[in-house]
C-alpha positions in Angstrom: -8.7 -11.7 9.8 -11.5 -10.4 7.9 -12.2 -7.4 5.8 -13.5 -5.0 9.2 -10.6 -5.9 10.9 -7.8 -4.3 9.0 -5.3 -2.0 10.2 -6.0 1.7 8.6 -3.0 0.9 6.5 -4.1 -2.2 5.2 -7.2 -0.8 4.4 -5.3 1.9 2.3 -3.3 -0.8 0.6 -6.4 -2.6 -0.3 -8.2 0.0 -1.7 -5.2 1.1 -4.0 -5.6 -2.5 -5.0 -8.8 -2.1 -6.0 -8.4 0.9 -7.9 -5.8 -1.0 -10.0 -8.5 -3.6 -10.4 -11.1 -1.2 -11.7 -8.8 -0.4 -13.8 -7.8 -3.8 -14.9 -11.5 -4.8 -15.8 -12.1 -1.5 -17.6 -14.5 0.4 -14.8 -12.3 2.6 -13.6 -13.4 5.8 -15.1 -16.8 5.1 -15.0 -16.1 3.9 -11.0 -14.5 7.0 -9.9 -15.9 9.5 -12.2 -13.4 10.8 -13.9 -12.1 11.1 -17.6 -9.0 8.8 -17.2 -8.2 4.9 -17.7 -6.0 4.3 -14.8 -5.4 5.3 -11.3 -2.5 8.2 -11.2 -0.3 8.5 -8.2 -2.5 10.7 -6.8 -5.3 8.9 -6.9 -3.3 5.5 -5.0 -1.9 8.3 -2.7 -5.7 9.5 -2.2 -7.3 5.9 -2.7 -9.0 6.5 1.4 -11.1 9.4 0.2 -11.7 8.2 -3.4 -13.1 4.7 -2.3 -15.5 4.3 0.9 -14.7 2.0 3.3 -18.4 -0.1 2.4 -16.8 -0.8 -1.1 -14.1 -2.6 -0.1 -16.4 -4.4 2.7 -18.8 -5.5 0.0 -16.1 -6.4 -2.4 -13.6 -8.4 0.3 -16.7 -10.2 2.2 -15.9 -13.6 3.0 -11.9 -13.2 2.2 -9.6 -14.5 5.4 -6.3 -12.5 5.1 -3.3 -12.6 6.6 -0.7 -9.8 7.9 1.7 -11.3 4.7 -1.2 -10.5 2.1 -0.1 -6.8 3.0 2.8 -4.9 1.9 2.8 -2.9 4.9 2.4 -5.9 7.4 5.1 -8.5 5.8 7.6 -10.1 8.1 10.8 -9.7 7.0 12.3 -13.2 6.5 
């Protein structure tokens, strides 16, 4: 499935993601605009309102996922 076809969960997982990745590549701060390195709990817990939906759209373009590439959709095996 592709990026506009994600559950709302998902999309909250994926943006979490992101914010780790921000962090990661050193942008974070400068991203997000705040004074801080790294995503705090209440930023992941936030990450919907922090992170527009047309980020992660631009930034997931092209990726295929799958319910497994989610936390919050893996089968239990």
């Amino acid at each position: 499935m592709e990026v506009r076809e994600l559950s709302k969960e998902q999309m909250h997982e994926l943006k979490e993601n992101y914010l780790i990745k921000l962090a990661d590549e050193g942008t974070f701060a400068e991203v997000v605009g705040v004074d801080y390195d790294a995503p705090s709990y209440e930023d992941l817990a936030n990450a919907d309102e922090i992170i527009p939906d047309d980020a992660i759209f631009r930034e997931y373009e092209g990726v295929d996922f799958v319910p497994d590439d989610f936390f919050c959709t893996t089968s239990a095996n």
